[in-house]
C-alpha positions as CSV (number, residue, x, y, z in Angstrom):
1,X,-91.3,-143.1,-15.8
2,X,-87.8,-144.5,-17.4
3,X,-89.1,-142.7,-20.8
4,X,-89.7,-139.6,-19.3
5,X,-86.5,-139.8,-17.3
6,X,-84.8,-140.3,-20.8
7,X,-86.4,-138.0,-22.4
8,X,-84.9,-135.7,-19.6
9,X,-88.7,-134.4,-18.3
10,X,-88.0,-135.5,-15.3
11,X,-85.5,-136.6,-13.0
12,X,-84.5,-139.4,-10.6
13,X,-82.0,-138.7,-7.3
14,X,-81.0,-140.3,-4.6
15,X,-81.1,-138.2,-1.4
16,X,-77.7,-137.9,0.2
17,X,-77.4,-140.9,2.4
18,X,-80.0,-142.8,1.5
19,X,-80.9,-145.9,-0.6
20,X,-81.9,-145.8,-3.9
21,X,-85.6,-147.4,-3.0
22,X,-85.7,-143.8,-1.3
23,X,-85.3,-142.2,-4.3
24,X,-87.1,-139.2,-5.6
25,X,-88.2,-137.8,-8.9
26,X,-88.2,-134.1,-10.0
27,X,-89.3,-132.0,-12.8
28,X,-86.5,-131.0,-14.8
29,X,-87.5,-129.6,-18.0
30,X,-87.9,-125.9,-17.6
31,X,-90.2,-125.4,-20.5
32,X,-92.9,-127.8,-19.0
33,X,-91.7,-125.7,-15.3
34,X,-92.9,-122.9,-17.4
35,X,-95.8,-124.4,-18.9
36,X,-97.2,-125.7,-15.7
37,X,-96.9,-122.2,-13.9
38,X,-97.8,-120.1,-16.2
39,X,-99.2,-120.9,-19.9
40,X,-101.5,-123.2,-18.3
41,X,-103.1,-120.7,-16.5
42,X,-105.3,-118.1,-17.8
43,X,-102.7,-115.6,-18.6
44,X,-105.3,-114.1,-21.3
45,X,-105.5,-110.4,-18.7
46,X,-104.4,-107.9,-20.5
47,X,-102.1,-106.7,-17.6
48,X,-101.1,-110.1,-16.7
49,X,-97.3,-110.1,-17.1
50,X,-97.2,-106.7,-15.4
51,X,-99.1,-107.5,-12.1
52,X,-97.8,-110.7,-11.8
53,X,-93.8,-109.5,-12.3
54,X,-92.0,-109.1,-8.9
55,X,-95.4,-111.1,-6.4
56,X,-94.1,-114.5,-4.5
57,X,-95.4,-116.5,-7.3
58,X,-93.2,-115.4,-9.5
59,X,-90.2,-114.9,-7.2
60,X,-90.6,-118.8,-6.3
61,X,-90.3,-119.6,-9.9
62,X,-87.4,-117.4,-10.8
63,X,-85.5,-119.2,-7.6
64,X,-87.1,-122.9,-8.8
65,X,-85.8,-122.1,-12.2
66,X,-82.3,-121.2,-11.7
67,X,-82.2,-124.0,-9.2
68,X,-82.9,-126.3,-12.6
69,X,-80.4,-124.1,-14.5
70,X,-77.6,-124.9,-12.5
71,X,-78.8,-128.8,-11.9
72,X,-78.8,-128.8,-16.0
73,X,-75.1,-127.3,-15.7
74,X,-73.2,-129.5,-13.7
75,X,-70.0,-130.1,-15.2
76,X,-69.7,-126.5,-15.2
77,X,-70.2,-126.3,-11.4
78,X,-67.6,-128.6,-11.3
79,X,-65.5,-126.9,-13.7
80,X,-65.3,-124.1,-11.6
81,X,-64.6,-125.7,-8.7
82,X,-62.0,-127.8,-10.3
83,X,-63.5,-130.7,-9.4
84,X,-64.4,-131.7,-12.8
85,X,-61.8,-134.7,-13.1
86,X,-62.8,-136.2,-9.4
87,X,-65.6,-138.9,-9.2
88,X,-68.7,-136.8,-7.9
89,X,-71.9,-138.4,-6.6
90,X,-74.9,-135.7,-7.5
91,X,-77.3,-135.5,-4.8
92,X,-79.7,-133.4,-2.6
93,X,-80.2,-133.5,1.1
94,X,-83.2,-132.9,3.6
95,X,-83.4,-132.9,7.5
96,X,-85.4,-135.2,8.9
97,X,-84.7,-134.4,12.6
98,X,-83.5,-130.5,13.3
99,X,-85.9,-128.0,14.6
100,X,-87.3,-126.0,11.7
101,X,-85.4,-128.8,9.1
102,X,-82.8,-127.7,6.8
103,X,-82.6,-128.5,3.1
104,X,-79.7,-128.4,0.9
105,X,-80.1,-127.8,-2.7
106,X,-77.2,-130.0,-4.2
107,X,-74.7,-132.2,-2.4
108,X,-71.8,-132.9,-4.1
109,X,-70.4,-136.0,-2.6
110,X,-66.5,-136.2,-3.9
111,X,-64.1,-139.5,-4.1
112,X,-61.3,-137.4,-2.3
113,X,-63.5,-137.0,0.6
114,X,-64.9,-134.0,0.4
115,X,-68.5,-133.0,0.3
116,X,-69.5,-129.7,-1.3
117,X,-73.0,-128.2,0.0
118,X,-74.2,-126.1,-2.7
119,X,-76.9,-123.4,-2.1
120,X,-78.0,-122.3,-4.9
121,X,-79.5,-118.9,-4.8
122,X,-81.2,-117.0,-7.3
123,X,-81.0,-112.9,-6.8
124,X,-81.6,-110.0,-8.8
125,X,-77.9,-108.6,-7.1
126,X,-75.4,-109.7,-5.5
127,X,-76.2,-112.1,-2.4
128,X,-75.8,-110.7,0.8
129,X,-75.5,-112.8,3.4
130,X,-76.9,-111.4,6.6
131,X,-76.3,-112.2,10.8
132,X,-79.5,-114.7,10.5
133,X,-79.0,-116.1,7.2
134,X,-75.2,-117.1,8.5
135,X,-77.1,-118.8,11.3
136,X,-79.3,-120.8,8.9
137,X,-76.6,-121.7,7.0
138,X,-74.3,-122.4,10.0
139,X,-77.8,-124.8,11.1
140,X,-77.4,-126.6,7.7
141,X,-73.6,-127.6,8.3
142,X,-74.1,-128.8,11.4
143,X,-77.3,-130.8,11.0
144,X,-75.7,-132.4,7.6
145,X,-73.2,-133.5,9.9
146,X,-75.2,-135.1,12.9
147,X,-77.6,-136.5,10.7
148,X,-75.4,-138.2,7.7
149,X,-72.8,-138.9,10.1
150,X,-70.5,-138.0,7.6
151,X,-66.6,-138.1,8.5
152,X,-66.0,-136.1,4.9
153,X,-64.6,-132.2,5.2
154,X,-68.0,-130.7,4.0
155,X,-67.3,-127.3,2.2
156,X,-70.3,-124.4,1.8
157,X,-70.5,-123.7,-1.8
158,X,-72.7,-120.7,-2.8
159,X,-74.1,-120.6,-6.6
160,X,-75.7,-117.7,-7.1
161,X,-76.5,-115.3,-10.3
162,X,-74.2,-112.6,-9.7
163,X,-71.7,-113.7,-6.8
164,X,-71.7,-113.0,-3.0
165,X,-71.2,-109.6,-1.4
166,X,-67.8,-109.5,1.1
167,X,-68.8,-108.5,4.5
168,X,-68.6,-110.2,7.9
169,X,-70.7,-112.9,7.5
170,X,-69.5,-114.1,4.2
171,X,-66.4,-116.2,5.9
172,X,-69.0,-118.6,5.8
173,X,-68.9,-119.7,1.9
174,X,-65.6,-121.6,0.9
175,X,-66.3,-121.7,-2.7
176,X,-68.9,-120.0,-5.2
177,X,-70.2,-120.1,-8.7
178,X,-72.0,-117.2,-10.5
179,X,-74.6,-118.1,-13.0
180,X,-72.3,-116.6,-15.5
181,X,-69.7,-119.5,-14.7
182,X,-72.8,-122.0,-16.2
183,X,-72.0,-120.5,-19.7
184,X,-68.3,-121.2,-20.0
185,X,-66.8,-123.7,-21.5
């Protein structure tokens, strides 16, 4: 496992709040992500590419692999957020008690006491955040806190490909990163 870890395949994390013999790994190379989903199957239909564009299959993996793109860009995240030059612990998090759980994407877990909850959201436009996805959302926050027992300020951070629509459910997000902002330097 510690050669594929180094020869970055995979991935070792420590959910947020937990101890390291909790630990989980993760694919992380998005070529074997690729691989896996899609030359290993038999993609030898003529017509395969075009009926399988746009079905849930392939909509999960778009969303799977831009979560991997922006875990593989992470000092750009921070850049961004100008949080570059503060100690950040990388993590995820997952309910373990609210009613239909809650799962946050990437938890960055700052040295000046801040906690950044990223949701990372892959879209072919710009996000929209609706009445009941404000709620989910909302659910998130409040679980992270009654579960972690955190006492940090926990800010909503939204990374998504091309930004998040204004409207009046959008006071949610404190921060956000488009997928462009992975590509600068």
């Amino acid at each position: 496992m510690e050669d594929l870890i180094d020869c970055g395949f995979i991935r070792f994390y420590v959910p947020f709040g937990k101890k390291k013999k909790c630990g989980l790994y993760q694919l992380f190379d998005p070529f074997v992500l690729f691989n896996l989903n899609f030359v290993q199957q038999d993609i030898q239909e003529i017509h395969f590419w075009s009926n399988f564009y746009r079905t849930p299959a392939y909509n999960t993996w778009k969303g799977y692999a831009f979560e991997l793109l922006c875990l593989h860009h992470l000092e750009q995240i921070k850049t961004k957020l100008q949080i570059n030059v503060i100690l950040t612990k990388v993590c995820s998090w997952r309910s373990t008690k609210g009613k239909g759980g809650a799962q946050i994407d990437l938890v960055l877990e700052r040295r000046d006491g801040i906690v950044n909850l990223c949701e990372l959201k892959y879209s072919s436009d710009i996000f929209e955040i609706d009445q009941e996805y404000e709620k989910k959302l909302q659910n998130k926050i409040e679980l992270f806190y009654q579960e972690t027992k955190t006492t940090n300020a926990c800010h909503l951070t939204m990374i998504t490909t091309y930004g998040v629509k204004r409207n009046e459910y959008s006071g949610i997000v404190q921060s956000e990163v488009m997928m462009a902002d992975l590509f600068r330097l």
